[in-house]
MDAnalysis code that builds the backbone (N, CA, C; Angstrom):
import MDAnalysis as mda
import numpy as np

u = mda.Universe.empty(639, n_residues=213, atom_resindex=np.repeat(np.arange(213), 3), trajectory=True)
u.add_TopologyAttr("name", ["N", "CA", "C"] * 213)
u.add_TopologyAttr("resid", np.arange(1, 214))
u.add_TopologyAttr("resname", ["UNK", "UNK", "UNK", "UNK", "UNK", "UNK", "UNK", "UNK", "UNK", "UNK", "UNK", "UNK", "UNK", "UNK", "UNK", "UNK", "UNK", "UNK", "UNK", "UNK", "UNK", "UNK", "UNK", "UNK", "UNK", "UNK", "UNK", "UNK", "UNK", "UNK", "UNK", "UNK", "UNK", "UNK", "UNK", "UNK", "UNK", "UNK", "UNK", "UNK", "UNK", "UNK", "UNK", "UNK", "UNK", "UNK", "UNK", "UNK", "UNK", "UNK", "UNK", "UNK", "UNK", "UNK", "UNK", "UNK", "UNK", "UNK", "UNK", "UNK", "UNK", "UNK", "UNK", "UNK", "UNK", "UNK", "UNK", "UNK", "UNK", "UNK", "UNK", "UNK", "UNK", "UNK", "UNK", "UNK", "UNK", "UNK", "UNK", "UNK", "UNK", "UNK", "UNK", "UNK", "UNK", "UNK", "UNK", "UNK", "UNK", "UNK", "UNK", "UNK", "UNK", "UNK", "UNK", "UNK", "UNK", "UNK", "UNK", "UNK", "UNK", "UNK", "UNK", "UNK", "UNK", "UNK", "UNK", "UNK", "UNK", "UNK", "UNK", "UNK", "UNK", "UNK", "UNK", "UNK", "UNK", "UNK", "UNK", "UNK", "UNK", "UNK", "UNK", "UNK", "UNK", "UNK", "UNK", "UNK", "UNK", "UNK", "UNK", "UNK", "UNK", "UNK", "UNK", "UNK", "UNK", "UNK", "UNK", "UNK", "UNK", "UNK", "UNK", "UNK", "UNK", "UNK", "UNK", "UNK", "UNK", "UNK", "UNK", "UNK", "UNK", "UNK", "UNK", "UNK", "UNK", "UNK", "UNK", "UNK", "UNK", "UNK", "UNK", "UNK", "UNK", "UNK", "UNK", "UNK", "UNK", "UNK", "UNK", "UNK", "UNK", "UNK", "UNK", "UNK", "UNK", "UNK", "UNK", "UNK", "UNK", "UNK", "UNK", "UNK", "UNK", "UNK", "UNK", "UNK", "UNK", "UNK", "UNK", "UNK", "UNK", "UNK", "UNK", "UNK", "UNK", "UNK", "UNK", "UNK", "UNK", "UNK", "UNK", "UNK", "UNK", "UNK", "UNK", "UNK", "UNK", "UNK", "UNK", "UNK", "UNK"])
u.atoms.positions = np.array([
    [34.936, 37.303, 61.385],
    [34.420, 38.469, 62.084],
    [33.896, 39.503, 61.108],
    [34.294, 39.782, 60.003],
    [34.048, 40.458, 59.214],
    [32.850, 40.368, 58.194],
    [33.065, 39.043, 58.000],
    [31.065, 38.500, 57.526],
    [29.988, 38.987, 58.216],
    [30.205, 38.493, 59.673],
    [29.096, 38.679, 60.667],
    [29.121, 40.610, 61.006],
    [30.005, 41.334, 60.598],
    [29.751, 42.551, 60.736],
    [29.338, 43.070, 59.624],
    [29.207, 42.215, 59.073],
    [28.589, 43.299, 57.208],
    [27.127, 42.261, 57.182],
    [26.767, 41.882, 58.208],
    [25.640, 40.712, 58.232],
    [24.582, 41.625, 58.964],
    [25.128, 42.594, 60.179],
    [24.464, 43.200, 61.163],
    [22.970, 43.879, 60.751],
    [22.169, 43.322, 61.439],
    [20.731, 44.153, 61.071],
    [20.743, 45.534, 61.013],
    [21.474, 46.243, 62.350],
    [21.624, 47.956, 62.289],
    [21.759, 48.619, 61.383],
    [23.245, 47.403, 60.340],
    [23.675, 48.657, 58.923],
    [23.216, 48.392, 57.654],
    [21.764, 47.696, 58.241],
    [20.657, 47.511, 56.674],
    [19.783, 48.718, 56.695],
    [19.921, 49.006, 54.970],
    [18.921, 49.935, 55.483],
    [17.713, 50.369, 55.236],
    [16.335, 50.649, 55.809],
    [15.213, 50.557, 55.536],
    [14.664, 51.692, 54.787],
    [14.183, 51.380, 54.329],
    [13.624, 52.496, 52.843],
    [13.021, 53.314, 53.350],
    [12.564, 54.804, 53.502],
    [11.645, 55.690, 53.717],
    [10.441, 55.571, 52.867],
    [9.692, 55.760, 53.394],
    [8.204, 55.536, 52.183],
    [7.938, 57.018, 51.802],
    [8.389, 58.137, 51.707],
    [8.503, 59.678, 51.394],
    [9.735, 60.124, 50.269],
    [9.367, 61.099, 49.908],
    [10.460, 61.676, 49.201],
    [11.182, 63.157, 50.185],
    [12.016, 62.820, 49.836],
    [13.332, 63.764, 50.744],
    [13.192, 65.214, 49.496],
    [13.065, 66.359, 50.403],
    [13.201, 67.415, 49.316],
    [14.600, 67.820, 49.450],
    [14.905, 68.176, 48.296],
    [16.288, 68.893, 47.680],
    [16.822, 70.277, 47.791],
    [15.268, 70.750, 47.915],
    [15.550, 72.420, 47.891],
    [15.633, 73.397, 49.262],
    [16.203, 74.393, 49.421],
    [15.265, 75.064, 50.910],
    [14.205, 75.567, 50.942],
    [13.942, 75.832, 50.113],
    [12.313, 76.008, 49.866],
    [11.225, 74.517, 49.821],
    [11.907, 73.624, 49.598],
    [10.989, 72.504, 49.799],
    [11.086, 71.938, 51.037],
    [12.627, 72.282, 51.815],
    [12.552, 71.954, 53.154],
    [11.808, 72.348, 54.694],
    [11.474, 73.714, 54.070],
    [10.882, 74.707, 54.391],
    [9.885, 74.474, 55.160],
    [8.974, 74.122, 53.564],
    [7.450, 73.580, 53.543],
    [7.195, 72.499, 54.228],
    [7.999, 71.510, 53.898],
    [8.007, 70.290, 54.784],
    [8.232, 70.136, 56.318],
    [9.193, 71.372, 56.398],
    [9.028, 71.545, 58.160],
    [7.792, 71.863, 58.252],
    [7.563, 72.559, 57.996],
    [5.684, 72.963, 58.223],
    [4.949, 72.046, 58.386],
    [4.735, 71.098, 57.251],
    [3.860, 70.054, 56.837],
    [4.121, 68.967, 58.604],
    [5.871, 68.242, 58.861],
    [5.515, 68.018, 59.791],
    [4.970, 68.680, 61.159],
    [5.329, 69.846, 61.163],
    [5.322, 70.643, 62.210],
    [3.121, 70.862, 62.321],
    [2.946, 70.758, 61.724],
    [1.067, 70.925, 61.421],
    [0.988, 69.252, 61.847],
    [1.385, 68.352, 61.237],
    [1.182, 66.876, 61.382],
    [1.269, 66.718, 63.007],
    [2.630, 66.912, 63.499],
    [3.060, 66.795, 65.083],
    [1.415, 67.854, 65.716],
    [1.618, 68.764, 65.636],
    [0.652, 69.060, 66.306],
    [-1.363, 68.720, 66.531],
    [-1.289, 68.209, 64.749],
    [-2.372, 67.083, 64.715],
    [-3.014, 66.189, 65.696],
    [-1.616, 65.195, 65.925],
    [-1.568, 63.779, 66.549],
    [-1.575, 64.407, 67.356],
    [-0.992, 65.649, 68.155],
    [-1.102, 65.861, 70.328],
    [-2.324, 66.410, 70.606],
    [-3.291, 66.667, 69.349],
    [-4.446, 67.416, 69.662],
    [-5.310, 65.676, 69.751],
    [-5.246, 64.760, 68.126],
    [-6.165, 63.752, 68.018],
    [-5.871, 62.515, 68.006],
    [-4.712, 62.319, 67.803],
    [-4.212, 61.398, 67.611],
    [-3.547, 61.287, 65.896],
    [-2.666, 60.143, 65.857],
    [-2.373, 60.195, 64.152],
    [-3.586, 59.679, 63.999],
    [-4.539, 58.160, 64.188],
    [-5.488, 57.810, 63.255],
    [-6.703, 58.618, 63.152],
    [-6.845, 59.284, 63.906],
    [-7.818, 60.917, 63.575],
    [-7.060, 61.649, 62.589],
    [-6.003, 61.924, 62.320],
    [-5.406, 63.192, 61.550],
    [-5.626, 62.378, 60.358],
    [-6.175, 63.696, 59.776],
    [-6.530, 63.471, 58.085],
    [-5.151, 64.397, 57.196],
    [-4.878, 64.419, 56.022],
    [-4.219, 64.499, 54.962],
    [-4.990, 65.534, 55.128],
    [-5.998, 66.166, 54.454],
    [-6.391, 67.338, 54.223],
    [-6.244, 68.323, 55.549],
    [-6.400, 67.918, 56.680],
    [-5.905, 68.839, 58.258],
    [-4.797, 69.074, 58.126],
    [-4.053, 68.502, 57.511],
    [-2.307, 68.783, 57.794],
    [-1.608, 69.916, 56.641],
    [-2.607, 69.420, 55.417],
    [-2.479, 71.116, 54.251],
    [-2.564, 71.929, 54.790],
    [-3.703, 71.941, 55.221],
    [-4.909, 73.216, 55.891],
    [-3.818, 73.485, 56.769],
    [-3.208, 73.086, 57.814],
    [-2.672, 73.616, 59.073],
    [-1.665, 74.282, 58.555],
    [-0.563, 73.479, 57.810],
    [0.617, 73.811, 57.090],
    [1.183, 75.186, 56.344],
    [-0.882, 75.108, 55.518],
    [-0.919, 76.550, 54.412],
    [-0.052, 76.280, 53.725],
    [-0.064, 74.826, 52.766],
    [-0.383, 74.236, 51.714],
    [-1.243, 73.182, 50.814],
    [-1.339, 73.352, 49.812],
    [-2.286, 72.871, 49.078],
    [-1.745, 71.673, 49.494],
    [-3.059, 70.200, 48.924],
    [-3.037, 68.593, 49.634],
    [-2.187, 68.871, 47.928],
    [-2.138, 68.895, 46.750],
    [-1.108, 68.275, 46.627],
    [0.487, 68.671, 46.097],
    [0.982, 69.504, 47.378],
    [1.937, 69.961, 47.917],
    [2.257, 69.074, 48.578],
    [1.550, 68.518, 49.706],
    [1.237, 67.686, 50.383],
    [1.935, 66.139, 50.281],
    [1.138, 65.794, 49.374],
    [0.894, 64.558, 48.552],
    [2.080, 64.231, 47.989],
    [2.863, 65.381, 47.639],
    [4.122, 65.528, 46.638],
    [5.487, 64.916, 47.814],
    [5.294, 65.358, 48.947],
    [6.434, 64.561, 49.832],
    [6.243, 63.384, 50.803],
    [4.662, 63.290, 51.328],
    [4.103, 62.555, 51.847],
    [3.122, 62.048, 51.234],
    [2.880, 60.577, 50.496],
    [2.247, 59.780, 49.758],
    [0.893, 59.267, 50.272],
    [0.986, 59.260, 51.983],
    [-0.108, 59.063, 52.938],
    [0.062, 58.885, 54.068],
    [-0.607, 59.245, 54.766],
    [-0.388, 59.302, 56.532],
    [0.645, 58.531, 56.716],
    [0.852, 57.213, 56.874],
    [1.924, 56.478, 57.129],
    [3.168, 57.116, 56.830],
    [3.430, 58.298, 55.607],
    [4.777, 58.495, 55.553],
    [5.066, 59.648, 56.392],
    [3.954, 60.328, 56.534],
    [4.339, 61.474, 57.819],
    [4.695, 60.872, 58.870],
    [4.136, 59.940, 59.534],
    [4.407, 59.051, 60.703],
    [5.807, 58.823, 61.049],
    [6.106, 58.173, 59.867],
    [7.468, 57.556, 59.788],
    [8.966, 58.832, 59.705],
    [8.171, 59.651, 58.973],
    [9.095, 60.923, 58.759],
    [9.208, 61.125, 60.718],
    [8.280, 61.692, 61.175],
    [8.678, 61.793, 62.680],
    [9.240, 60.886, 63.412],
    [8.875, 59.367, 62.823],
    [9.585, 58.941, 64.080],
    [11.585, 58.856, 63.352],
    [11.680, 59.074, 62.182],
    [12.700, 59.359, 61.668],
    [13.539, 60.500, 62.437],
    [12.560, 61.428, 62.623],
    [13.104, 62.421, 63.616],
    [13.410, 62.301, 64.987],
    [12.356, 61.795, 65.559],
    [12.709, 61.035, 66.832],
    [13.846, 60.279, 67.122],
    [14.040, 59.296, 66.251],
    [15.253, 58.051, 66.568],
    [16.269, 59.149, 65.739],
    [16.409, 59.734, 64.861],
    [17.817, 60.741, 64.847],
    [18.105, 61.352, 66.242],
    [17.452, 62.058, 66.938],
    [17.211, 62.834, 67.644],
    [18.125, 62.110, 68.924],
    [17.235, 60.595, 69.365],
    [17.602, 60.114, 70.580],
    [19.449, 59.188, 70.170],
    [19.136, 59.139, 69.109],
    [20.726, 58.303, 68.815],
    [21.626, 59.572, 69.195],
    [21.706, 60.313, 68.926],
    [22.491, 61.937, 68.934],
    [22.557, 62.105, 70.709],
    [21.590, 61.887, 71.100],
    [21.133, 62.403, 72.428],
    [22.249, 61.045, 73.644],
    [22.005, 59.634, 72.826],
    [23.083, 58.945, 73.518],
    [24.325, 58.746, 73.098],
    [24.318, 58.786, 71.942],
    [25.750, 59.000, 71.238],
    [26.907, 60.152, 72.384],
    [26.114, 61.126, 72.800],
    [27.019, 62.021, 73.735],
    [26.760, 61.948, 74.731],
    [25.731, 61.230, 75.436],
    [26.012, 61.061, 76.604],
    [26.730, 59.790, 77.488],
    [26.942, 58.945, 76.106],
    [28.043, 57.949, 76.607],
    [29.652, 58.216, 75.785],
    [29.769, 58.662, 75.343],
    [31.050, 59.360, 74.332],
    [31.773, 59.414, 76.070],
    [31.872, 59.703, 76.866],
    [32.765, 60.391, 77.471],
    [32.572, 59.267, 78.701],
    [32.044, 57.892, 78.812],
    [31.811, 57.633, 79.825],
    [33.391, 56.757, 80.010],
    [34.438, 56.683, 81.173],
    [35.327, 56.296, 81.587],
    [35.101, 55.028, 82.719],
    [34.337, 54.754, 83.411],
    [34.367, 53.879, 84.542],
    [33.052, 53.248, 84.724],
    [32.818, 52.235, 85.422],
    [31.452, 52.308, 85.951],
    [30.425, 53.038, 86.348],
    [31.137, 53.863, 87.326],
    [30.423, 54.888, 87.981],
    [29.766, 56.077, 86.880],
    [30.844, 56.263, 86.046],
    [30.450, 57.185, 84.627],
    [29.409, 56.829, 84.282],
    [29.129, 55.252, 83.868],
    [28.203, 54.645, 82.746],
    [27.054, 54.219, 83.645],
    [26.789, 54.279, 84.933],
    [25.632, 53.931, 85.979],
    [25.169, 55.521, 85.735],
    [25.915, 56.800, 85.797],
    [25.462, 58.070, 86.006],
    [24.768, 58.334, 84.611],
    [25.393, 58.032, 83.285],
    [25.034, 58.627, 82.021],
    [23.751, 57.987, 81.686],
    [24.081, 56.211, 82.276],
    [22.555, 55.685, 81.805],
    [21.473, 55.688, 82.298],
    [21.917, 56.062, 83.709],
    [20.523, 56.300, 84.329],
    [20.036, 58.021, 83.987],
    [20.575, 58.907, 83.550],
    [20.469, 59.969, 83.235],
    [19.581, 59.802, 81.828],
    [20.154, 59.234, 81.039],
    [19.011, 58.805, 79.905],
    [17.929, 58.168, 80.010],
    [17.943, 57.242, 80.601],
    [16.643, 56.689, 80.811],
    [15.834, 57.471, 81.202],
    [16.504, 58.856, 82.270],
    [15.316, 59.898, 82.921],
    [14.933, 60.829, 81.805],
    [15.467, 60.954, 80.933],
    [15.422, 62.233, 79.591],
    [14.347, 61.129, 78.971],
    [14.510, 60.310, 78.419],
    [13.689, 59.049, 77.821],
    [12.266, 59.378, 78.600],
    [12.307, 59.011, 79.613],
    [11.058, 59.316, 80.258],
    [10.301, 60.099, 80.284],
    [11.166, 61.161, 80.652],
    [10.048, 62.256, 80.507],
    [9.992, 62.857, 78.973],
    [10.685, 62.941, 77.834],
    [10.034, 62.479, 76.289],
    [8.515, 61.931, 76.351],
    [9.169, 60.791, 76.986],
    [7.699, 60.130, 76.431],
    [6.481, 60.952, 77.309],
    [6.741, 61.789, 78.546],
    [5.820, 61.611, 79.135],
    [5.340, 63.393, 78.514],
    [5.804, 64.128, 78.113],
    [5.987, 65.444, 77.658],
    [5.454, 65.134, 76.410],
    [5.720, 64.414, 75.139],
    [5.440, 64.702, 73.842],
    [4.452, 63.143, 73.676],
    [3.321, 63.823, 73.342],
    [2.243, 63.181, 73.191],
    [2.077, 62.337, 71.679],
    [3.114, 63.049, 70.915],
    [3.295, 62.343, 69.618],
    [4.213, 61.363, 69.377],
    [5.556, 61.126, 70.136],
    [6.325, 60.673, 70.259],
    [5.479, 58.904, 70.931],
    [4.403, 59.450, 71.786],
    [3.373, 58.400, 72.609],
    [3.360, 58.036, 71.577],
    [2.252, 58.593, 70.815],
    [1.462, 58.168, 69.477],
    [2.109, 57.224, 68.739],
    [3.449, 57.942, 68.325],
    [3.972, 56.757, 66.978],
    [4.627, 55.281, 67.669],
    [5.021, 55.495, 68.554],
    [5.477, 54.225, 68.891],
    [4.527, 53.497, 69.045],
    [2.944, 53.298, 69.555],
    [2.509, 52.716, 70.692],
    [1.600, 52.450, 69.195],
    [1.953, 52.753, 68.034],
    [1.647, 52.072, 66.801],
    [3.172, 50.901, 66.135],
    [3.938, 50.788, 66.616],
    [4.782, 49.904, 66.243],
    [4.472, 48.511, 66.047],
    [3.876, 47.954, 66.700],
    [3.124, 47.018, 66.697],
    [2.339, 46.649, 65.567],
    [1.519, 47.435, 65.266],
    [0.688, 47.289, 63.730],
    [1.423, 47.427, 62.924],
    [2.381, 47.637, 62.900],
    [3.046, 48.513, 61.519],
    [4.329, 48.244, 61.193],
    [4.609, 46.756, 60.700],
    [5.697, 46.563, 60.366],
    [7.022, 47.085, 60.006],
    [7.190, 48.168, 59.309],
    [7.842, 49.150, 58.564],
    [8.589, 50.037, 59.813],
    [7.200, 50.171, 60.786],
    [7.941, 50.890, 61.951],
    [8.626, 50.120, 63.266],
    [8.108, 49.172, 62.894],
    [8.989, 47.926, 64.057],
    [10.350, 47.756, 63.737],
    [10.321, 47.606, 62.628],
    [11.828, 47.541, 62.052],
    [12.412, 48.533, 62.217],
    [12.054, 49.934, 62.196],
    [13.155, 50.879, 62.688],
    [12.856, 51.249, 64.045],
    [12.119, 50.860, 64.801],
    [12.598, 50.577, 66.493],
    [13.303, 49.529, 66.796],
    [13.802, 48.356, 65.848],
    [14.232, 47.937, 66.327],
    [16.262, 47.968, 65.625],
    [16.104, 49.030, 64.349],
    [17.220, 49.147, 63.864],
    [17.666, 50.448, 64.976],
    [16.734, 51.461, 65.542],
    [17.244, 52.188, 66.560],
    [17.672, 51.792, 67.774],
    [17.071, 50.431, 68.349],
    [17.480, 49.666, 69.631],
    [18.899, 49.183, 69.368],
    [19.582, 48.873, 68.037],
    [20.608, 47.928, 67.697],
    [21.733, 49.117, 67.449],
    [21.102, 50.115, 66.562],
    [22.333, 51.190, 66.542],
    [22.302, 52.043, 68.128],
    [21.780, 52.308, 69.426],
    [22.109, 52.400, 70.283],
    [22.538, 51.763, 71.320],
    [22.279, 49.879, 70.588],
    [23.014, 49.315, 71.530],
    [24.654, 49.351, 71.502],
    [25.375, 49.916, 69.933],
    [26.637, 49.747, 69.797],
    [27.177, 50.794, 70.497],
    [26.451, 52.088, 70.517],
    [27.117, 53.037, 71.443],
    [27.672, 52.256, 73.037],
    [26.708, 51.196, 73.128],
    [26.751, 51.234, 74.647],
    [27.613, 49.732, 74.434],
    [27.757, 48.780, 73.394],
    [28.637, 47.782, 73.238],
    [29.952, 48.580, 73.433],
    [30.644, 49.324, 72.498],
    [32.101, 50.192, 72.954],
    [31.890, 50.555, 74.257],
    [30.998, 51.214, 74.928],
    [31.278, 51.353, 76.563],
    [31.501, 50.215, 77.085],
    [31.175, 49.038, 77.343],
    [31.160, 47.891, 77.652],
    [32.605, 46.963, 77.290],
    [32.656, 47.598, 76.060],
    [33.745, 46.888, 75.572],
    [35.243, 47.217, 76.058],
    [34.977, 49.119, 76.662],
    [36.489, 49.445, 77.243],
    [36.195, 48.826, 78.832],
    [35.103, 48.919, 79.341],
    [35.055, 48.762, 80.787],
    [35.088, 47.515, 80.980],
    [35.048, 46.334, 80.505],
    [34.776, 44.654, 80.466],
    [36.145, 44.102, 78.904],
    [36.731, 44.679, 79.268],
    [37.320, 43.910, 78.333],
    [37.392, 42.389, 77.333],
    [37.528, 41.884, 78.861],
    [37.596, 40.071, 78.955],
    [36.338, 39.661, 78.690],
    [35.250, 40.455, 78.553],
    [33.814, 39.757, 78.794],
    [33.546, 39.390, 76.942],
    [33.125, 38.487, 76.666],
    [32.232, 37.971, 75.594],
    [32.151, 38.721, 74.637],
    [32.184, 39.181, 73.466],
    [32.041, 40.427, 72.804],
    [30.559, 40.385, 72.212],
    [30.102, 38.576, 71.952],
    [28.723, 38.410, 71.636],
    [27.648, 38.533, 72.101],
    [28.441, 38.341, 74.313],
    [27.499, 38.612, 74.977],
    [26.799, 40.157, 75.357],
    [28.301, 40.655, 75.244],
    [27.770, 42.303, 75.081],
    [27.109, 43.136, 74.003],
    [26.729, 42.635, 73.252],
    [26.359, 42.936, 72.451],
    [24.923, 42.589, 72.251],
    [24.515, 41.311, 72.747],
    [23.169, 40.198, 73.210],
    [22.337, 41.390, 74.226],
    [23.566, 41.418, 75.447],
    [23.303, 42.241, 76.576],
    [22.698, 43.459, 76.375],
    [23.040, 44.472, 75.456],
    [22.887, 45.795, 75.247],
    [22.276, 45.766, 74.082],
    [21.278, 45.034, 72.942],
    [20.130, 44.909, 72.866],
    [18.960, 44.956, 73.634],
    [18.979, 43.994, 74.458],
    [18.253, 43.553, 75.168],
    [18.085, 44.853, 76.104],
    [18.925, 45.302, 76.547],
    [18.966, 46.290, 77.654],
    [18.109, 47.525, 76.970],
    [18.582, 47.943, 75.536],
    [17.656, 49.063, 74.893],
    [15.985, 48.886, 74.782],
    [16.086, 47.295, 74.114],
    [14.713, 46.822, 73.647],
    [13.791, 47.031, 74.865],
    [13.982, 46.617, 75.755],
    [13.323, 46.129, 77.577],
    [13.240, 47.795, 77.247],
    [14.027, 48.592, 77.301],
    [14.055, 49.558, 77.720],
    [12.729, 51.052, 77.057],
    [12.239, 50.318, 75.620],
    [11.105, 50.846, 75.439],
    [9.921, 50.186, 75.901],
    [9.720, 49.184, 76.331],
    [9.831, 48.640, 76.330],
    [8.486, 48.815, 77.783],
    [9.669, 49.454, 79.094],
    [9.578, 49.832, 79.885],
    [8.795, 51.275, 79.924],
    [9.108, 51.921, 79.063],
    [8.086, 53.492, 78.950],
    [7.390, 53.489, 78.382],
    [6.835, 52.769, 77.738],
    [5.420, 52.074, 77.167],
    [4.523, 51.965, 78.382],
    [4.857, 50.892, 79.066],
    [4.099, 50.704, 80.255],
    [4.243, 52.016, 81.484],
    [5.346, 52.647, 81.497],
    [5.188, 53.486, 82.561],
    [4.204, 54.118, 82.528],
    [4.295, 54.797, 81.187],
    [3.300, 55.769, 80.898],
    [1.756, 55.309, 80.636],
    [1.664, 54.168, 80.641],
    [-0.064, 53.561, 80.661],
    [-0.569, 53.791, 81.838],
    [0.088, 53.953, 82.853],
    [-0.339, 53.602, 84.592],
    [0.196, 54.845, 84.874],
    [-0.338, 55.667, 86.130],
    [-0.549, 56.694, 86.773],
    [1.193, 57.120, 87.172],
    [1.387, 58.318, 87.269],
    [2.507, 59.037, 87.278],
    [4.022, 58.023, 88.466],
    [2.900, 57.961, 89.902],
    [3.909, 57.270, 91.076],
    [4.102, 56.213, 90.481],
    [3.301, 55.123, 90.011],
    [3.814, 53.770, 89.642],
    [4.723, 53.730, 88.073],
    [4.394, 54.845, 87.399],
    [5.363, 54.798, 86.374],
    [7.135, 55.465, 86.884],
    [7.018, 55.969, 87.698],
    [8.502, 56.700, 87.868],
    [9.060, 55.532, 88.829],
    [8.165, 54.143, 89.698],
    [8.771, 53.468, 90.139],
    [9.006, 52.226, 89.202],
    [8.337, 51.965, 88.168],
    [8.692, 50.958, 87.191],
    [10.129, 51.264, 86.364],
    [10.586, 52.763, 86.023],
    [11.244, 53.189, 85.135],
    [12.364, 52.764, 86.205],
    [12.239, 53.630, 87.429],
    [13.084, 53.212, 88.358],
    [14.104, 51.945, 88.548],
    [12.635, 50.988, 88.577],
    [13.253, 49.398, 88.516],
    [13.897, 48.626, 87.161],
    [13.087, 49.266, 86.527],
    [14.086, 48.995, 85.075],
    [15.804, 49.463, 85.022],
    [15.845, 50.800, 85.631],
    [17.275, 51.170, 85.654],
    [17.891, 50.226, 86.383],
    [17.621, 49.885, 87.722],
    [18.346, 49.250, 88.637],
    [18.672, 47.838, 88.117],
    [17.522, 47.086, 87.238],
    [17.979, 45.806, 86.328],
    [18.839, 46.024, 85.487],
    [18.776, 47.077, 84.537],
    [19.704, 47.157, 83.396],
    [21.053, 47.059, 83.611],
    [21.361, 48.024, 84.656],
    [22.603, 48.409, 85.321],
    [23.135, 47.229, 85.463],
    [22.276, 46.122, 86.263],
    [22.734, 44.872, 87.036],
    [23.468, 43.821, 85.888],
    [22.946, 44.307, 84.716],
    [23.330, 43.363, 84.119],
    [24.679, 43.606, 82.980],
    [25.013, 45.534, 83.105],
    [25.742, 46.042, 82.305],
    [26.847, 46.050, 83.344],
    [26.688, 46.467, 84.394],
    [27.689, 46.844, 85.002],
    [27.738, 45.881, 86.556],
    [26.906, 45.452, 86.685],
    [27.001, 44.507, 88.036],
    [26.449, 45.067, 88.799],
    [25.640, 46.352, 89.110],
    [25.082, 46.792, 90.159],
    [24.396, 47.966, 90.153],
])
């Protein structure tokens, strides 16, 4: 048991292609830098946003710039770094406290609705994922974020199902995260009613298969 847990894809870990600043003054700047970047991509997209737009916005020089972010790709990744911190935190407490079925039908369908409307509210959050696909580097940490939120939801599973499989729950609640972007990808391609009834039906599967109903 102990091989196969020091084997786990989740607790590998993937390199940042940026440098992390040290200082508060370099942290500073760098909020800026993303904070000009994020607003870039909701105006053009990331593959419109240029390196020199994001100085300019920031009100710092490109190579200020250059000095924490090496090239578009590492701003990218810096946000969605922020993002998947953000949403692990966001389920980390909203299943922390779940006790019963009924708990873990209420908390997860409650996330999935926060999930949703994320995606449907932040236009950048659209952006970087719906590049995962091209971009190896970032597949891998959607899919190291699908695996470290499936364990939150393996321990739920694991107090409420005791007797059940520990491999299968674990199979299960992959699968249940992965589907689950899976699912707001597509909601959000198609018009508002048919996306809130797809997200819909996704909950009602997931459930079926975490909790029986």
């Amino acid at each position: 048991m102990e091989e196969k847990a020091a084997a786990r894809p989740e607790q590998v870990a993937i390199a940042s292609p940026r440098r992390s600043p040290s200082q508060q003054r370099s942290r500073e700047r760098v909020e800026r830098m993303l904070a000009a970047a994020s607003t870039l991509i909701a105006e053009q997209g990331s593959d419109a946003m240029r390196m020199g737009e994001v100085a300019e916005r920031a009100g710092v020089s490109i190579g200020s710039l250059y000095q924490f972010f090496p090239d578009k790709r590492a701003i990218v990744w810096a946000l969605a770094e922020r993002y998947t911190a953000e949403s692990q935190a966001c389920i980390a407490a909203a299943l922390k406290g779940v006790g019963d079925k009924d708990d873990l039908k209420r908390a997860f369908s409650e996330l999935v609705d926060i999930y949703h409307r994320l995606f449907l509210a932040e236009p950048v959050m659209r952006d970087i994922w719906s590049g995962t696909q091209a971009d190896k580097a970032l597949r891998e940490l959607e899919l190291a974020d699908s695996r470290a939120n499936a364990e939150f939801l393996v321990a739920v599973l694991k107090r409420l199902r005791p007797d059940a499989d520990p491999i299968e729950l674990e199979t299960t609640a992959f699968l249940v995260w992965q589907m689950g972007e899976a699912a707001m990808r597509l909601a959000i391609s198609v018009d508002r009613a048919e996306g809130d009834r797809l997200v819909a039906a996704y909950k009602r599967m997931a459930l079926r298969e975490l909790v029986g109903g």
